[in-house]
C-alpha positions as CSV (number, residue, x, y, z in Angstrom):
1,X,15.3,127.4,145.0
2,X,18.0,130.3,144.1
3,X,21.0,128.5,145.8
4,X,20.3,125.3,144.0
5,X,19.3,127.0,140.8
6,X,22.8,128.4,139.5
7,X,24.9,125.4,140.1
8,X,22.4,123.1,138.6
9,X,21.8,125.5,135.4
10,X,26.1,125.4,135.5
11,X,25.7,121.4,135.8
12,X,23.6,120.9,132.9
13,X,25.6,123.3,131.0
14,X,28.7,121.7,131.2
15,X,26.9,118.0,130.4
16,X,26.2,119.5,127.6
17,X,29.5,120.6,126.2
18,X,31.0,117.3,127.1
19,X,28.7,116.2,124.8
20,X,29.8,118.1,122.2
21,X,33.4,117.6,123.2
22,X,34.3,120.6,125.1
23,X,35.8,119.9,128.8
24,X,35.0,122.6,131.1
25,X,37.2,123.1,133.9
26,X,36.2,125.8,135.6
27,X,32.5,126.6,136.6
28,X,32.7,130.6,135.5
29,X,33.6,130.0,132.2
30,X,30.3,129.4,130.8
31,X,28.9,132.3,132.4
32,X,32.0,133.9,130.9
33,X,31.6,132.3,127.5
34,X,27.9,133.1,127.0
35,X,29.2,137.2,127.8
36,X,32.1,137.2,125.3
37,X,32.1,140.0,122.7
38,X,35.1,139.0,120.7
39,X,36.1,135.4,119.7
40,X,40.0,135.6,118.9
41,X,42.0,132.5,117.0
42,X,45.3,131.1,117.0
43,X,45.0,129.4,113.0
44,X,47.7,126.8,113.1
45,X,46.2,123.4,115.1
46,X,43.5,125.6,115.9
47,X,41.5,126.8,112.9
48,X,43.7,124.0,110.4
49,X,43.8,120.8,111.5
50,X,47.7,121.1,112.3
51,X,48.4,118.2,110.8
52,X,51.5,120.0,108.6
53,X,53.1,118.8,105.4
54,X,56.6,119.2,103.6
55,X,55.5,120.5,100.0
56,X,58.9,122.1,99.2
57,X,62.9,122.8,100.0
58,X,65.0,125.5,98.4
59,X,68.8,124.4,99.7
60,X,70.2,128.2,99.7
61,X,74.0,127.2,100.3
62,X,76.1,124.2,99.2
63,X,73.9,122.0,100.6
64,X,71.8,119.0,99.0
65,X,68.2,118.7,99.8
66,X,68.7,115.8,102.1
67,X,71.5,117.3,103.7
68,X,69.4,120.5,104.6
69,X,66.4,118.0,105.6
70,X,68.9,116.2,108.3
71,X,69.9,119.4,109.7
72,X,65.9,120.3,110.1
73,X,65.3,117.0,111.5
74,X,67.9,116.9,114.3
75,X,67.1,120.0,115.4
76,X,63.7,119.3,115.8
77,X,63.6,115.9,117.0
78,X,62.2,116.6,120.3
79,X,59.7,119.4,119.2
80,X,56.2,118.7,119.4
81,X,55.2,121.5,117.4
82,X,53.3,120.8,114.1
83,X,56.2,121.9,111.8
84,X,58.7,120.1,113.4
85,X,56.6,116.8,113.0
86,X,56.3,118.3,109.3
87,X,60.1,118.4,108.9
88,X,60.5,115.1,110.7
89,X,58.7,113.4,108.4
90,X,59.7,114.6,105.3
91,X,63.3,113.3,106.6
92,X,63.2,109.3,106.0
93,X,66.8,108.5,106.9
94,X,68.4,108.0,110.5
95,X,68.5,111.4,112.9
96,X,71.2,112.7,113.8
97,X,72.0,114.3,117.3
98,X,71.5,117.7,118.1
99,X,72.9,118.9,121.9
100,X,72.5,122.1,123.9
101,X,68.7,122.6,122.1
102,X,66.7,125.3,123.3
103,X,63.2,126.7,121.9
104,X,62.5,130.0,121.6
105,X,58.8,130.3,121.8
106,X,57.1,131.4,118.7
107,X,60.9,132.3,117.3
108,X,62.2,128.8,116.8
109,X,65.0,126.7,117.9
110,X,69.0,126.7,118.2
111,X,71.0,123.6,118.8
112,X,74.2,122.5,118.0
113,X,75.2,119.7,115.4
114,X,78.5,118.3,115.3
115,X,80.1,121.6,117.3
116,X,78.5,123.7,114.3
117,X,75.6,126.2,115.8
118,X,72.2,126.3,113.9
119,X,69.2,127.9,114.2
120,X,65.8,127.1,112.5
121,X,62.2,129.0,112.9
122,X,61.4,132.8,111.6
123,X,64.0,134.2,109.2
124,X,64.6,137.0,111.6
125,X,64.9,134.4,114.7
126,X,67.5,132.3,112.5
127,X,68.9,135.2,110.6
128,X,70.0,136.8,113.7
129,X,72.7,133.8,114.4
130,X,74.9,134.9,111.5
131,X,73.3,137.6,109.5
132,X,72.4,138.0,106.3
133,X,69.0,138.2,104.2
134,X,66.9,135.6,102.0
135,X,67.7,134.3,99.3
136,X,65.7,136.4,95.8
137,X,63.3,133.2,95.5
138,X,62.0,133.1,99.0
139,X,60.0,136.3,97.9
140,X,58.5,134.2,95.3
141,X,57.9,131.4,97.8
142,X,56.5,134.3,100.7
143,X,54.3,135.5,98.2
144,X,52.1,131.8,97.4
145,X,51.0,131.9,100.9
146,X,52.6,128.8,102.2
147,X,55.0,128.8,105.4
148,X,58.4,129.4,105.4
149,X,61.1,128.3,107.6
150,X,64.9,129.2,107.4
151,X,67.8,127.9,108.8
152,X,71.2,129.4,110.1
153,X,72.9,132.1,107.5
154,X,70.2,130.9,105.3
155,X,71.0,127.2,104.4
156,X,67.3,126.0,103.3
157,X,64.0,127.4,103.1
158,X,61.4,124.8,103.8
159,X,58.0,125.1,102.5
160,X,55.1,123.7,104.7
161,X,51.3,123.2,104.3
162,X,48.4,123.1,106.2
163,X,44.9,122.7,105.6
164,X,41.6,124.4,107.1
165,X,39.3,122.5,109.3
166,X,36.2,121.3,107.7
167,X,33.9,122.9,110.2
168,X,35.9,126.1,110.9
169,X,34.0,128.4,108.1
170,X,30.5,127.4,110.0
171,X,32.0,128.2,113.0
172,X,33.1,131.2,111.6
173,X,29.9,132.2,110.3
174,X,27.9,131.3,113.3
175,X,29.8,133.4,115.8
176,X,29.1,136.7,113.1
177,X,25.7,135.7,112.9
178,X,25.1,135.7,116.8
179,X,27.3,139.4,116.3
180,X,30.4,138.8,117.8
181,X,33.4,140.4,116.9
182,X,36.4,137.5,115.1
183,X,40.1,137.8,115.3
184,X,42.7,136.2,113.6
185,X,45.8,136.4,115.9
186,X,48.9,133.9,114.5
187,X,52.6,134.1,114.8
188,X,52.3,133.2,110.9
189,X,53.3,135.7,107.9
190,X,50.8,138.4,106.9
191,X,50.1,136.1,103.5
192,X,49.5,132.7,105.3
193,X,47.3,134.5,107.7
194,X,45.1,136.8,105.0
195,X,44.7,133.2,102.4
196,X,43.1,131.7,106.0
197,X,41.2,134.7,106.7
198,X,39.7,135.1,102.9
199,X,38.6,131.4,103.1
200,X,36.6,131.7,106.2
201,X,35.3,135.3,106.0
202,X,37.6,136.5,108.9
203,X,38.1,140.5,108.1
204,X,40.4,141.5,111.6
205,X,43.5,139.8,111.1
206,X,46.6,140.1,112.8
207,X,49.8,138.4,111.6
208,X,53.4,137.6,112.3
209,X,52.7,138.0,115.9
210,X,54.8,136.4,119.1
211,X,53.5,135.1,122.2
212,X,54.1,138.4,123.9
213,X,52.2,140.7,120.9
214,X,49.3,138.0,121.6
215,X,49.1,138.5,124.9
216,X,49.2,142.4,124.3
217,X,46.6,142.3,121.9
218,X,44.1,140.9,123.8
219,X,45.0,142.9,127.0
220,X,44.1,145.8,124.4
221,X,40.9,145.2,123.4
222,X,39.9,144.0,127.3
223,X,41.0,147.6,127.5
224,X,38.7,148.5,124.8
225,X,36.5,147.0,127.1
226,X,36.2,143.4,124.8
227,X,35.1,140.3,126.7
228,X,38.0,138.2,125.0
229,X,37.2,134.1,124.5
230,X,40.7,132.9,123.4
231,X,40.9,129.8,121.3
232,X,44.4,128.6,120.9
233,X,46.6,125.0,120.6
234,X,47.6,125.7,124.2
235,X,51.3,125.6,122.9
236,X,53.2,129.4,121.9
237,X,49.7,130.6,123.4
238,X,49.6,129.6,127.0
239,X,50.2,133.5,128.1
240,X,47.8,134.8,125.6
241,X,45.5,131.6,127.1
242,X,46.0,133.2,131.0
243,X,45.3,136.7,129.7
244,X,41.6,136.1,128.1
245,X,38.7,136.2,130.3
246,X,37.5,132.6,129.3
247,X,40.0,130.5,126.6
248,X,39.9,127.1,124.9
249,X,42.8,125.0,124.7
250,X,42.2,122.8,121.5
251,X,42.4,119.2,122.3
252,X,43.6,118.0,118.9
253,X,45.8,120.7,118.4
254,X,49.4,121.1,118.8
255,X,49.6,119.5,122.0
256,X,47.1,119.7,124.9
């Protein structure tokens, strides 16, 4: 009766979160899940739907709109990230072709466009490629909570929204009702991150993280002695993903 107990018990269990949509691919994790003390989220494609819109561009230099738009979009043609698709989109005309293109996870990306380098992700990421600061109206633009993205010596500043999922502030609530402990852990700026946080009752946020500071944070509270369930778009988080002792790859996410 004992040696056919536990896998049946593990059976039904993971039935039951097909059911509800939720692929388990290894047996442990639902003993692991039903243990965890802290429940720690990546927001963009995890707790908003990911599904990212152009609201805004501030052209910085000599450049038009469109101009600054075809820059965005040929550097992030391939990118399946959820602000390049944003950027992508808000570019209508033909793309142009970027070469020697490398990602920097949770920094951005560098390519070159007609023998001219350019860089495009976090202002220190693409401000690093020719120095500089911002422009005086990206505080303003920092400041109303939405995402900004700058470009080599500070061509552009794009603006890019995302909205929360309609059944993230029950799950929210749920998980502090059963007493476990919610994180907020993004690579986003500390205002994008606290207007996400506000809206679904999150207190513990941390912001303007990279992929390494996520995976340090949750080695630091296992350390603490946390049992860390990871939630995360399985893109910029894969180490943070491999660090938690049971994590959730969001199948509508970024990218599986």
């Amino acid at each position: 009766s004992l040696s056919l107990a536990t896998p049946i018990a593990l059976t039904v269990a993971a039935g039951a979160l097909a059911r509800d949509g939720l692929l388990v691919t290894r047996g442990h994790a639902i003993e692991t899940l039903a243990r965890a003390t802290h429940f720690v989220f990546d927001k963009t494609g995890t707790l908003t739907t990911g599904r990212m819109h152009l609201v805004d561009v501030l052209p910085a230099a000599d450049l038009s709109r469109d101009d600054c738009l075809a820059l965005a979009a040929a550097l992030e043609r391939t990118s399946e990230h959820p602000l390049a698709s944003a950027l992508r989109h808000g570019w209508t005309g033909a793309v142009r072709d970027a070469v020697d293109v490398r990602s920097e996870p949770g920094q951005g990306v560098e390519g070159l466009i007609d023998g001219r380098r350019y860089r495009i992700g976090r202002p220190d990421f693409a401000l690093a490629l020719a120095g500089g600061g911002l422009p005086e109206a990206a505080g303003e633009w920092l400041a109303s909570g939405d995402t900004v993205v700058d470009e080599a010596g500070c061509l552009a500043l794009f603006r890019i929204g995302d909205e929360l999922r309609p059944e993230a502030a029950r799950l929210v609530g749920q998980l502090h009702a059963l007493g476990k402990r919610v994180v907020l852990l993004t690579g986003d700026a500390e205002s994008v991150a606290r207007r996400v946080a506000d809206a679904l009752g999150i207190s513990d946020v941390r912001a303007a993280v990279t992929p390494q500071g996520k995976h340090d944070c949750v080695r630091s509270l296992q350390a603490a002695g946390a049992v860390v369930a990871m939630v995360g778009d399985g893109v910029n988080d894969a180490p943070v993903l491999a660090q938690a002792q049971v994590s959730v790859a969001m199948g509508g996410g970024a990218q599986l």
